[in-house]
N, CA, C and O atoms as CSV, one atom per row, in Angstrom:
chain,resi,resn,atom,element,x,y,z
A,1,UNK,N,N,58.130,-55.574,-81.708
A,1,UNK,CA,C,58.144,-55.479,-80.272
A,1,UNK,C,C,57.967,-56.807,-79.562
A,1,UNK,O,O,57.951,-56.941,-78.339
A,2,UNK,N,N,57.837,-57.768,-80.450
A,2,UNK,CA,C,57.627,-59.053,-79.417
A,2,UNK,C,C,58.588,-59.506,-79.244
A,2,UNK,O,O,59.429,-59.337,-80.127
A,3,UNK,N,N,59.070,-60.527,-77.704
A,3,UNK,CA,C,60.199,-60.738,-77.100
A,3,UNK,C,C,60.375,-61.792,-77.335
A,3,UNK,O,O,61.462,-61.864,-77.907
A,4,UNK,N,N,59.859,-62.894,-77.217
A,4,UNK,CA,C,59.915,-64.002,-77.289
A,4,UNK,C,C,58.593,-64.900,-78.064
A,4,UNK,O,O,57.398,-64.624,-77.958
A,5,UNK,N,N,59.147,-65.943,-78.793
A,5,UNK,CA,C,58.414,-66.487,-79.839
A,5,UNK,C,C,58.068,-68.464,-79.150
A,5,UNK,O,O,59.211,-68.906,-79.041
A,6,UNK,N,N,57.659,-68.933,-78.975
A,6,UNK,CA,C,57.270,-70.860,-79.249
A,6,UNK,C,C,56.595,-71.230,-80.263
A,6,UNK,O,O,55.855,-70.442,-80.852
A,7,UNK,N,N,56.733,-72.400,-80.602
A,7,UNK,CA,C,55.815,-72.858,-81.437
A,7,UNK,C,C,55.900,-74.412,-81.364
A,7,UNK,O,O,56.961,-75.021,-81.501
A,8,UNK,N,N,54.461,-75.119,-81.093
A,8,UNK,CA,C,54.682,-76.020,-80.627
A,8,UNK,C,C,53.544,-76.533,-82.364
A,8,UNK,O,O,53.091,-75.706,-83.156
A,9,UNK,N,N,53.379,-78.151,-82.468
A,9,UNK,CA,C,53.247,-78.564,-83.390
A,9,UNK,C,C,52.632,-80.308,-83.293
A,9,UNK,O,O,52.904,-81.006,-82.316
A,10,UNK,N,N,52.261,-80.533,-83.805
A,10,UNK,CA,C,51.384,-82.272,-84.340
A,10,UNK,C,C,51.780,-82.144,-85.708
A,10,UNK,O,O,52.203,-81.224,-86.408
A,11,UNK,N,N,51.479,-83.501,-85.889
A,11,UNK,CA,C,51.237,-83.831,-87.405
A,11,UNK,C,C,49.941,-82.824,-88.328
A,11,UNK,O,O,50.049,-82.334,-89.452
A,12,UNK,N,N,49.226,-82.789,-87.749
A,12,UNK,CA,C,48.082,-81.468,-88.244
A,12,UNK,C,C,48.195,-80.234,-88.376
A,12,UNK,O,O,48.042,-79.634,-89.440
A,13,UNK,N,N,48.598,-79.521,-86.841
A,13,UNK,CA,C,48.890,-78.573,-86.709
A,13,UNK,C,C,49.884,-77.370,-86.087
A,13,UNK,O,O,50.355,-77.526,-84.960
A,14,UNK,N,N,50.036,-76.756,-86.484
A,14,UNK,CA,C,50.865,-75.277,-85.693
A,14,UNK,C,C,50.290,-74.198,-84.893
A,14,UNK,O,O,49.342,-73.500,-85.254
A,15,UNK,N,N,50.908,-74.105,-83.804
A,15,UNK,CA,C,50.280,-72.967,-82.482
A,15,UNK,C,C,51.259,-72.231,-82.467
A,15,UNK,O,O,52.156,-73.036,-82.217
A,16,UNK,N,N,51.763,-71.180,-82.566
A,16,UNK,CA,C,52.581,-70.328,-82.597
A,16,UNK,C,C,51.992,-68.937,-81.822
A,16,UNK,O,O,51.026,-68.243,-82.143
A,17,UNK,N,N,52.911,-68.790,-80.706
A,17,UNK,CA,C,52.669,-68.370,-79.676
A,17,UNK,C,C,53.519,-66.704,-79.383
A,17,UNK,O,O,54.720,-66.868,-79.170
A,18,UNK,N,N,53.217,-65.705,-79.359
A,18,UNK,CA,C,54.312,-64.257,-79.208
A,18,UNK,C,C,53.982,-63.897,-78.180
A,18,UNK,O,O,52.879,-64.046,-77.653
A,19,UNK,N,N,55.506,-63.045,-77.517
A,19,UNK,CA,C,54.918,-62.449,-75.641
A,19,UNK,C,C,55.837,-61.469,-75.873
A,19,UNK,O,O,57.061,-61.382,-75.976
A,20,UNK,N,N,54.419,-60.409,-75.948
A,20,UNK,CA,C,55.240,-59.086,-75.308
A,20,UNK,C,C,55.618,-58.793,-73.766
A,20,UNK,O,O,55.077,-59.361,-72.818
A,21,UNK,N,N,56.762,-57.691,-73.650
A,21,UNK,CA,C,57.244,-56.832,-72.655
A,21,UNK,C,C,55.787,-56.504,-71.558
A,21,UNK,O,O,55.795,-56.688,-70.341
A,22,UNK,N,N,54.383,-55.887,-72.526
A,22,UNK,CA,C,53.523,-54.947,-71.843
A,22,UNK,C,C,52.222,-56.292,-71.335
A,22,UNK,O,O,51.146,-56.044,-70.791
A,23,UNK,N,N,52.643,-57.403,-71.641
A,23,UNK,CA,C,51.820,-58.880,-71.171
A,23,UNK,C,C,50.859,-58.817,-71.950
A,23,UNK,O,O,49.763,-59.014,-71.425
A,24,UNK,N,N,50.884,-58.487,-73.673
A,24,UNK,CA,C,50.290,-59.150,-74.482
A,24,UNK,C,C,50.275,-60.479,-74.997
A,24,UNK,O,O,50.801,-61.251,-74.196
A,25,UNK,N,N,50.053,-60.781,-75.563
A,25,UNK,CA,C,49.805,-62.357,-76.112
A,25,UNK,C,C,49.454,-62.311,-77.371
A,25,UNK,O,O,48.408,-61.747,-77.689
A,26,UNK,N,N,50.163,-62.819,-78.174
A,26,UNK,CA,C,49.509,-63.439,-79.633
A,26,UNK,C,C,49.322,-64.604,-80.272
A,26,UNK,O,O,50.478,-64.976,-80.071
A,27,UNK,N,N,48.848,-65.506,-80.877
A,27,UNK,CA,C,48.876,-66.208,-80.916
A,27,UNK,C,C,47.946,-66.701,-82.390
A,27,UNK,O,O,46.834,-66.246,-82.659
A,28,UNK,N,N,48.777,-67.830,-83.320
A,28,UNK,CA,C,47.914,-68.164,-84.325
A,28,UNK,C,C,48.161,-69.902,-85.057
A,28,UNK,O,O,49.242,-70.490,-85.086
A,29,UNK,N,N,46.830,-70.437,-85.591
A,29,UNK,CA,C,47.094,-72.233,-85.390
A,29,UNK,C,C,46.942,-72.035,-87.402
A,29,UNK,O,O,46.306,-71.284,-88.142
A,30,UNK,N,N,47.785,-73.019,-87.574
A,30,UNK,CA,C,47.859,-73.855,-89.053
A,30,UNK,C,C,47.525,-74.870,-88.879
A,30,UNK,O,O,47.934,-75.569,-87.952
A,31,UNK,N,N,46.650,-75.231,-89.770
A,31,UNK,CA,C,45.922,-76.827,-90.168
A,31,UNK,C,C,46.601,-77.039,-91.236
A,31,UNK,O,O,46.758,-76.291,-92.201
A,32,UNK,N,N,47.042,-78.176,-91.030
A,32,UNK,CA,C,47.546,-79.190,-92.712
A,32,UNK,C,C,46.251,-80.024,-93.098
A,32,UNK,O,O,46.139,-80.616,-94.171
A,33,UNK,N,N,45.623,-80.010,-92.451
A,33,UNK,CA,C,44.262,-81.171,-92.867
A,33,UNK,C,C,43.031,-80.803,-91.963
A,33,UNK,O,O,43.091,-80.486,-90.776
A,34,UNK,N,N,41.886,-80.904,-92.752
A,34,UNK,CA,C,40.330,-80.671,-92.401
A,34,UNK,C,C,40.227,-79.438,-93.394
A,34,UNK,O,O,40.860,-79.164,-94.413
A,35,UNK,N,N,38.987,-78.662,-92.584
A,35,UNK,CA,C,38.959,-77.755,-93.497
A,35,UNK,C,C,39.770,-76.187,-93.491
A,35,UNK,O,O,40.130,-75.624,-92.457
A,36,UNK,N,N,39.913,-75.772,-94.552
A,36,UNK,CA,C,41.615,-75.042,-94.681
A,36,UNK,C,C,40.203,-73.742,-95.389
A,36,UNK,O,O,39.248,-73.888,-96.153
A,37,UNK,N,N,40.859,-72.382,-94.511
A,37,UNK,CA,C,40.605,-71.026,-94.152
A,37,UNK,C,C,41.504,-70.061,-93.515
A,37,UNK,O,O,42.560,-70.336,-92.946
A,38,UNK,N,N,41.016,-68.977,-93.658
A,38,UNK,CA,C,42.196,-68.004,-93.025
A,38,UNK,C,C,41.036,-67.225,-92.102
A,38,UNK,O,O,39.871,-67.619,-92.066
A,39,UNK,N,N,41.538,-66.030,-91.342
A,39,UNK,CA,C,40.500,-65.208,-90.503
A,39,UNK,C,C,41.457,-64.882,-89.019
A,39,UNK,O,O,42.659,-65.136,-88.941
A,40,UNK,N,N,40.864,-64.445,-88.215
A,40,UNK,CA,C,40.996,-64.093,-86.944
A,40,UNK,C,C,40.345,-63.582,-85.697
A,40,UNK,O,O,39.149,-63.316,-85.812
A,41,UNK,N,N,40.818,-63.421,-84.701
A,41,UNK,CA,C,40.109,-62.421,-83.895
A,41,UNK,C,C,41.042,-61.867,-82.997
A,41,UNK,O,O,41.704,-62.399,-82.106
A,42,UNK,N,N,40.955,-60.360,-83.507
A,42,UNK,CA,C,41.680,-59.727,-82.253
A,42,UNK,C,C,41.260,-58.622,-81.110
A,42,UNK,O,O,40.764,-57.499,-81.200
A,43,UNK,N,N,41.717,-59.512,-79.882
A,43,UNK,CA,C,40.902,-58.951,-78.362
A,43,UNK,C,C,41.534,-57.460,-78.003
A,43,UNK,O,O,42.741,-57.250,-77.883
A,44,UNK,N,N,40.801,-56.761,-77.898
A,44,UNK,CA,C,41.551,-55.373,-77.723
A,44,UNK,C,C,40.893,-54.928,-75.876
A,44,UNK,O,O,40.156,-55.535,-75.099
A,45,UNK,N,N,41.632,-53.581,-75.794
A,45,UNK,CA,C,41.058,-53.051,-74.346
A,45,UNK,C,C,39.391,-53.128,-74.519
A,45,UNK,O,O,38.537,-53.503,-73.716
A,46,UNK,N,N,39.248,-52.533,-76.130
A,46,UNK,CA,C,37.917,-51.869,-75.857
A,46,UNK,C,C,36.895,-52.884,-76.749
A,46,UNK,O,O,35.682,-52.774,-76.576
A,47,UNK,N,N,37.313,-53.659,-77.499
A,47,UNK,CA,C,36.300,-54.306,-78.643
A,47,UNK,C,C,37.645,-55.306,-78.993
A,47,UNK,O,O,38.871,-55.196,-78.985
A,48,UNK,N,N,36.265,-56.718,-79.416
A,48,UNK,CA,C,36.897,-57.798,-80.188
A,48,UNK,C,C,36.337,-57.566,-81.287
A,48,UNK,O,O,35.291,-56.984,-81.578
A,49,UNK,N,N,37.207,-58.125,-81.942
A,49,UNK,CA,C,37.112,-57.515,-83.641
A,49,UNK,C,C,37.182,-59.037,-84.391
A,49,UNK,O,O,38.140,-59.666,-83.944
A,50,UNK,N,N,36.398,-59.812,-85.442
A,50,UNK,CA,C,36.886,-60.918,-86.244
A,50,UNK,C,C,37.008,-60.585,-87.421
A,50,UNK,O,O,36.075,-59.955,-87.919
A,51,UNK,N,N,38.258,-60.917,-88.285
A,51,UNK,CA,C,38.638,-60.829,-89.102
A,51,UNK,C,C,37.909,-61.543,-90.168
A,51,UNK,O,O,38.083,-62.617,-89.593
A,52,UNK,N,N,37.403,-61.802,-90.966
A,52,UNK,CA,C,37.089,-62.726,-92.172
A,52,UNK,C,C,37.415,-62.893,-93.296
A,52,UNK,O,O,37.464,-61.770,-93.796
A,53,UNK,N,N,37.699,-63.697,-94.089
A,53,UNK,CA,C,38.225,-63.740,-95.688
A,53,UNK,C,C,37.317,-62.796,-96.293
A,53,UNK,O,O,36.110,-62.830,-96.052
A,54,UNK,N,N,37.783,-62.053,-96.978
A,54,UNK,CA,C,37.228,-61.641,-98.522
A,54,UNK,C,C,38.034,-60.446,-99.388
A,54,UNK,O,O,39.184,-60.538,-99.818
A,55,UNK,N,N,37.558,-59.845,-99.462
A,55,UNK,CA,C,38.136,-59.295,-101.131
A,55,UNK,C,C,39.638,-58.255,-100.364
A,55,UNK,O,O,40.637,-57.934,-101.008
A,56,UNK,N,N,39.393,-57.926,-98.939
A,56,UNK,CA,C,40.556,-57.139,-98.896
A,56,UNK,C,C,41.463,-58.222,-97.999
A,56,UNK,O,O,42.447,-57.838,-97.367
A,57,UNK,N,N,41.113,-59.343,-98.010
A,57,UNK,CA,C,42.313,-60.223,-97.766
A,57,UNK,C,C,42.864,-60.704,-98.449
A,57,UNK,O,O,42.462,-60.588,-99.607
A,58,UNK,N,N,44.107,-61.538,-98.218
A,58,UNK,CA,C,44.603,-62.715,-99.092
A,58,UNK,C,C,45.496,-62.528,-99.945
A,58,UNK,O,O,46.335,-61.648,-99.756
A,59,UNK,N,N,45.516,-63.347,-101.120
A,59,UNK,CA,C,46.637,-63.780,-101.656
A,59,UNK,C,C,46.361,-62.625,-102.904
A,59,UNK,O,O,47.307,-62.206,-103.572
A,60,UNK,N,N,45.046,-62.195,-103.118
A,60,UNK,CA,C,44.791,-61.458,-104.502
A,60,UNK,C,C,45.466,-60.067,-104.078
A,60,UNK,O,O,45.720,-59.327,-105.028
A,61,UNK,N,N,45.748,-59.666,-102.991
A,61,UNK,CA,C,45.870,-58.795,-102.523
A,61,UNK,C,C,47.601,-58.379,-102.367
A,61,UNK,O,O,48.233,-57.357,-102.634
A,62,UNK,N,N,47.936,-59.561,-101.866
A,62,UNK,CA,C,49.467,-59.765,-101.737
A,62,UNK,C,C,50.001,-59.506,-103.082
A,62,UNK,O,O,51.025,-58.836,-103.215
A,63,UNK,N,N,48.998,-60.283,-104.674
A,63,UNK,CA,C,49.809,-60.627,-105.767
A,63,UNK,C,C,49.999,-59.245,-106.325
A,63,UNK,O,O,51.047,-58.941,-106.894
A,64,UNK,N,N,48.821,-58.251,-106.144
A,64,UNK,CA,C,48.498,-56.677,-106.957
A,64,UNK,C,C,49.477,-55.616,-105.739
A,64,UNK,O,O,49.516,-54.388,-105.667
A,65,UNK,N,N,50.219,-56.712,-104.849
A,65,UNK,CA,C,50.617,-55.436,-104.234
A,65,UNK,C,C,52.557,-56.176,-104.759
A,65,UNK,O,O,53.349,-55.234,-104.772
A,66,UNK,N,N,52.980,-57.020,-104.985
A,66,UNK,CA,C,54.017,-57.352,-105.429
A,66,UNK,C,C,53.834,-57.204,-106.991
A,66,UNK,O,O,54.868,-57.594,-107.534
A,67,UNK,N,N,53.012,-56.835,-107.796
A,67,UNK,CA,C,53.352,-56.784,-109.248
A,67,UNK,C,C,53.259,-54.644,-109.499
A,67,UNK,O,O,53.578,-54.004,-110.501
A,68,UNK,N,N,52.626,-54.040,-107.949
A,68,UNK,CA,C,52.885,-52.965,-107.520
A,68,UNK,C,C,54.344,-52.957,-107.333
A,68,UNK,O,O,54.927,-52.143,-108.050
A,69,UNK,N,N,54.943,-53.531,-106.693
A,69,UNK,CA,C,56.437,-53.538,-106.235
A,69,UNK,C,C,57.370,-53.637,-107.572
A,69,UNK,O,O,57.969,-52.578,-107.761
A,70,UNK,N,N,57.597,-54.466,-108.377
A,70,UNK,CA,C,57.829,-54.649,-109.798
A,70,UNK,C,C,58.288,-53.344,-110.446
A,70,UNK,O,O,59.342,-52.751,-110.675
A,71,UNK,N,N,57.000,-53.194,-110.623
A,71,UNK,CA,C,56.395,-51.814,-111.200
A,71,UNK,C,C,57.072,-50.935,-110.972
A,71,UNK,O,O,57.719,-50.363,-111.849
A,72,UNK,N,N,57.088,-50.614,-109.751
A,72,UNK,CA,C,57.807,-49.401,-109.215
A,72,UNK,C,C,58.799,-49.094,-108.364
A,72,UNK,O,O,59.143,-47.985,-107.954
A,73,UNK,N,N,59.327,-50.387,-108.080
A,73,UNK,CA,C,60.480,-50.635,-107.134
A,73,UNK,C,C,60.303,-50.001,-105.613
A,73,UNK,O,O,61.323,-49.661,-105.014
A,74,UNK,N,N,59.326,-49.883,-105.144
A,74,UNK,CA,C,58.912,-49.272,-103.808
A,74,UNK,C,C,58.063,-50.503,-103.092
A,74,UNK,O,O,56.957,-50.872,-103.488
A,75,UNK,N,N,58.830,-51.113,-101.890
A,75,UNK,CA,C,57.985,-52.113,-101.456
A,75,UNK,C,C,57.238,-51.622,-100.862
A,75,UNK,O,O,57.509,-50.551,-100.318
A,76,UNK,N,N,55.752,-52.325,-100.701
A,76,UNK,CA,C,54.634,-52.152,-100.016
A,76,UNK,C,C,54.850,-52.475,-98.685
A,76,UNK,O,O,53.776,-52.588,-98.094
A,77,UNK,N,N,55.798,-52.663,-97.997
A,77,UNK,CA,C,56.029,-52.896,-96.268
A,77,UNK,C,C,57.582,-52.326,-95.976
A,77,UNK,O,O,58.597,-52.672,-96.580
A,78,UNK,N,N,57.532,-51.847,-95.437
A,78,UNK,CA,C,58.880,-51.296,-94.477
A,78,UNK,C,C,60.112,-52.116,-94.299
A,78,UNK,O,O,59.832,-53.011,-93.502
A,79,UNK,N,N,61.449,-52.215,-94.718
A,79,UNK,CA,C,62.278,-52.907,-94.354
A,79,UNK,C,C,62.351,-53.417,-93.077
A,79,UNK,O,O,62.372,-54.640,-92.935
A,80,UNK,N,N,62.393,-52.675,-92.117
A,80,UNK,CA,C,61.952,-52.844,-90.507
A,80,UNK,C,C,60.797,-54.092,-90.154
A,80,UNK,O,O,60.842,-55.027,-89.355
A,81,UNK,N,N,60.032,-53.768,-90.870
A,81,UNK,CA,C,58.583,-54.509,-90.896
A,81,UNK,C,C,59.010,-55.837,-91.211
A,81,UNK,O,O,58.664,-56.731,-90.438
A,82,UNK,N,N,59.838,-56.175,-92.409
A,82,UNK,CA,C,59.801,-57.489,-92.816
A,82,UNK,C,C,60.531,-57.885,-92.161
A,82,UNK,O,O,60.146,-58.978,-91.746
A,83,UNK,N,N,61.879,-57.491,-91.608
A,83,UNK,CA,C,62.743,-58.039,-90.707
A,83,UNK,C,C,62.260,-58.095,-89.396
A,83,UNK,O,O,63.160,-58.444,-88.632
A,84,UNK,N,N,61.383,-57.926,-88.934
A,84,UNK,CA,C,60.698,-57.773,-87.780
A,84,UNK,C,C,59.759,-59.524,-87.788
A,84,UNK,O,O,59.567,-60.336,-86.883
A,85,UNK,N,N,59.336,-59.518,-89.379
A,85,UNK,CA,C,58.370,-60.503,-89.972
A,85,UNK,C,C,59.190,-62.034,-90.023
A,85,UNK,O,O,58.929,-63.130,-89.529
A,86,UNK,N,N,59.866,-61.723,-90.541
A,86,UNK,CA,C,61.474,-62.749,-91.010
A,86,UNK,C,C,62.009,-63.419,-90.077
A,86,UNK,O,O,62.356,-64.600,-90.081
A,87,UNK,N,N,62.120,-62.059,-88.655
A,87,UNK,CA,C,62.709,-62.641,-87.369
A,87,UNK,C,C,61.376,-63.108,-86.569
A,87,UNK,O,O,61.218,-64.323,-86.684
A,88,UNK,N,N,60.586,-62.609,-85.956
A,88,UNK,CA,C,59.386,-63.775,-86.159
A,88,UNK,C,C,59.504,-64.875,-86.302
A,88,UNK,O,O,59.825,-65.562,-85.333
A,89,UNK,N,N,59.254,-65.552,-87.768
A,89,UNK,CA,C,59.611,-66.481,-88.439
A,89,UNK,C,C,60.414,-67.932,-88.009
A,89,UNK,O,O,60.036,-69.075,-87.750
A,90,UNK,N,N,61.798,-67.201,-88.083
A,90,UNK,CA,C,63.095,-67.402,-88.012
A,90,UNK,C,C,62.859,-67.908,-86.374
A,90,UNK,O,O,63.162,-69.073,-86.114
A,91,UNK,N,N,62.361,-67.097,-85.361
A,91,UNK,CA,C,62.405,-67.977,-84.234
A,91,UNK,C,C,61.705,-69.070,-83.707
A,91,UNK,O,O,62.139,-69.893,-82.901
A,92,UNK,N,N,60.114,-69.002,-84.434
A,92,UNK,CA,C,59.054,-69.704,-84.196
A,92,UNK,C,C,59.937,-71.176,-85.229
A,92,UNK,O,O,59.546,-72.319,-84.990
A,93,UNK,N,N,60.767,-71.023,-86.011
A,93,UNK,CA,C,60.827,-72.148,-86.361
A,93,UNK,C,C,62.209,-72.627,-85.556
A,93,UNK,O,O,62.582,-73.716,-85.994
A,94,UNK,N,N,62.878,-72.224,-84.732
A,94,UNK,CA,C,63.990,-72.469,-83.646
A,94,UNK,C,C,63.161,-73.108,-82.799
A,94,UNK,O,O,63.415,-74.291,-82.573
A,95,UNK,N,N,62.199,-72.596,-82.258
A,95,UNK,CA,C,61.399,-72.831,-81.606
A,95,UNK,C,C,61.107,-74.448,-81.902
A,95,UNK,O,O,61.657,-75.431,-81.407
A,96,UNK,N,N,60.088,-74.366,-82.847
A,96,UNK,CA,C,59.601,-76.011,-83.212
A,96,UNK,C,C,60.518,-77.236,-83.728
A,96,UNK,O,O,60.201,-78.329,-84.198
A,97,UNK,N,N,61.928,-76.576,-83.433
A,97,UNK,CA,C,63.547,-77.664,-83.857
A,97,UNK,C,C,63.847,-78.085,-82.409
A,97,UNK,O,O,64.468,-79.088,-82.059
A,98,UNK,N,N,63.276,-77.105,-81.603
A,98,UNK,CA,C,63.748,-77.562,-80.006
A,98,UNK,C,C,62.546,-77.994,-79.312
A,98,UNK,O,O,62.640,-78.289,-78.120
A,99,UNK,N,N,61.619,-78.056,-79.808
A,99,UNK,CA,C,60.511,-78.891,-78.839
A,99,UNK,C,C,59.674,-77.812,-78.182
A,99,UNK,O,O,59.362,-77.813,-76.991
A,100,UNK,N,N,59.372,-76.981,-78.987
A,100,UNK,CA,C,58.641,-75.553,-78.499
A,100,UNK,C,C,59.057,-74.874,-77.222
A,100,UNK,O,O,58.159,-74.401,-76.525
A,101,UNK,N,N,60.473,-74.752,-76.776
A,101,UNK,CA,C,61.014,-74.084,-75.713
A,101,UNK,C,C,60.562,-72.444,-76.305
A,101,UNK,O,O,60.377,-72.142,-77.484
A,102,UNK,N,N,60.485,-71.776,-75.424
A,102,UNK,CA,C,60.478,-69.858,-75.819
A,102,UNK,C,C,61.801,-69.589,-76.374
A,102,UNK,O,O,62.826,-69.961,-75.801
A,103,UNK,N,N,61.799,-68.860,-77.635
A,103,UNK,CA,C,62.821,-68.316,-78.242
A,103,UNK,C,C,63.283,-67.185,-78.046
A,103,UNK,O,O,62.155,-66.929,-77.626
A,104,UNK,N,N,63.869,-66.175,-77.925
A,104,UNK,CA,C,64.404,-64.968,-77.789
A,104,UNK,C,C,63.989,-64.029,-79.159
A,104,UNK,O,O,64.441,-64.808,-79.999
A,105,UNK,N,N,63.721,-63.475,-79.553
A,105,UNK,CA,C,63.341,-62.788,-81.028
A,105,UNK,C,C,64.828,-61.627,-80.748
A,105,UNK,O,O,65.815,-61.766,-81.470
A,106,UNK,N,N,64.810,-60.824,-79.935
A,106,UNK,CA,C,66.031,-60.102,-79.977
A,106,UNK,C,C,67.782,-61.377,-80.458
A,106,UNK,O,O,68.664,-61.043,-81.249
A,107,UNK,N,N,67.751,-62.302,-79.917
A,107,UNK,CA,C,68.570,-63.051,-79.577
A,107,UNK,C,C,68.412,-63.589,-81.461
A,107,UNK,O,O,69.415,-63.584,-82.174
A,108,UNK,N,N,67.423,-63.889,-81.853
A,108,UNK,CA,C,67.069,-64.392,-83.667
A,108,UNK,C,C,67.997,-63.160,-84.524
A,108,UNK,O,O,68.979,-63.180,-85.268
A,109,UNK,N,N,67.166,-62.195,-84.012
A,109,UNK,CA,C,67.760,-61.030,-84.732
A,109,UNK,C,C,68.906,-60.655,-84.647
A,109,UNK,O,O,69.253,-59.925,-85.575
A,110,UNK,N,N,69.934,-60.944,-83.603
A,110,UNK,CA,C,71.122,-60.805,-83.734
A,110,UNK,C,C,71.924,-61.967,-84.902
A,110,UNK,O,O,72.617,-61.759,-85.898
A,111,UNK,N,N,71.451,-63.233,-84.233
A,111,UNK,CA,C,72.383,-64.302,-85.411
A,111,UNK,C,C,71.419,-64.139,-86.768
A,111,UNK,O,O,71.737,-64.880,-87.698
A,112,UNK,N,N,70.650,-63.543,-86.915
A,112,UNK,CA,C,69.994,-63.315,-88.718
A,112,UNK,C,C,71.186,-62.213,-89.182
A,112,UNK,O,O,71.976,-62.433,-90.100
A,113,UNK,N,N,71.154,-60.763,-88.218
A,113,UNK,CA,C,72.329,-59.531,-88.852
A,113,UNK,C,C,73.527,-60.373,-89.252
A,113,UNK,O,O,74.069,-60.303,-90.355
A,114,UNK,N,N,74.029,-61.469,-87.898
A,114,UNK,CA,C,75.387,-62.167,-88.244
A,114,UNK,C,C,75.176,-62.411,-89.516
A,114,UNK,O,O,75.473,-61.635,-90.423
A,115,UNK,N,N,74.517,-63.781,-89.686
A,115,UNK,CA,C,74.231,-64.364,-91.315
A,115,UNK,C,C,74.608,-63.473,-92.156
A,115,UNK,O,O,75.440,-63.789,-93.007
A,116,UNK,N,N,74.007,-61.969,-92.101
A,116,UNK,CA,C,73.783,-60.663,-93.345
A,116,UNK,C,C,74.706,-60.728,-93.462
A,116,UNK,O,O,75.127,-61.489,-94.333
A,117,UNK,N,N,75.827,-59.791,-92.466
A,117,UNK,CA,C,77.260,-59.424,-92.353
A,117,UNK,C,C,77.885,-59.727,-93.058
A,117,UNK,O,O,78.436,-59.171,-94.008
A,118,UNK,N,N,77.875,-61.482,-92.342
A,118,UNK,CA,C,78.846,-62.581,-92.864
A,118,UNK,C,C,78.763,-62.775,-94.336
A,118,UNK,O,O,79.806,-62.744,-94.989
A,119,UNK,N,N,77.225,-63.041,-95.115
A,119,UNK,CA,C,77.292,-63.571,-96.049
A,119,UNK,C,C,77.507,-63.054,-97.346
A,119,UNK,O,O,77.555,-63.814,-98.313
């Protein structure tokens, strides 16, 4: 559901910025240098919530859910979902090729299907 994607950037770091239709906001920073963590916080109507590393985050989690996939040929996320994830992606880095102008995510997702089509 998000409309438009930026992502602006330093030598350190990434701000990557999403805007919904209903005037949400998302937003999340990458460090290349200092100290390197994952986590969050997300502001809701009713409660802020922080995310923290541990056992149901991360990469251990990602690896037992792709050697799940393997296994059984049933991905653990929705086709929809990843292309949703992909296009995301795909614009935030349009985005940081043009100098963090707002990207279109509908507008990504059309020239990504092209690519499919085509390729």
């Amino acid at each position: 559901g998000c409309k438009t994607v930026s992502r602006n950037f330093t030598e350190g770091t990434d701000l990557v910025t999403g805007y919904w239709d209903d005037n949400r906001i998302g937003s999340f920073r990458g460090l290349r240098t200092g100290k390197m963590d994952y986590g969050g916080i997300v502001f809701g109507e009713k409660d802020i919530v922080t995310i923290k590393p541990g056992k149901d985050y991360g990469y251990m989690t990602m690896m037992m859910k792709t050697v799940e996939f393997f296994q059984t040929g049933k991905p653990p996320v929705a086709p929809e979902e990843t292309i949703a994830i992909y296009t995301f992606m795909a614009a935030a880095e349009e985005s940081s090729l043009n100098h963090g102008i707002s990207v279109s995510v509908e507008g990504t997702l059309k020239k990504t299907m092209e690519t499919l089509n085509n390729g």
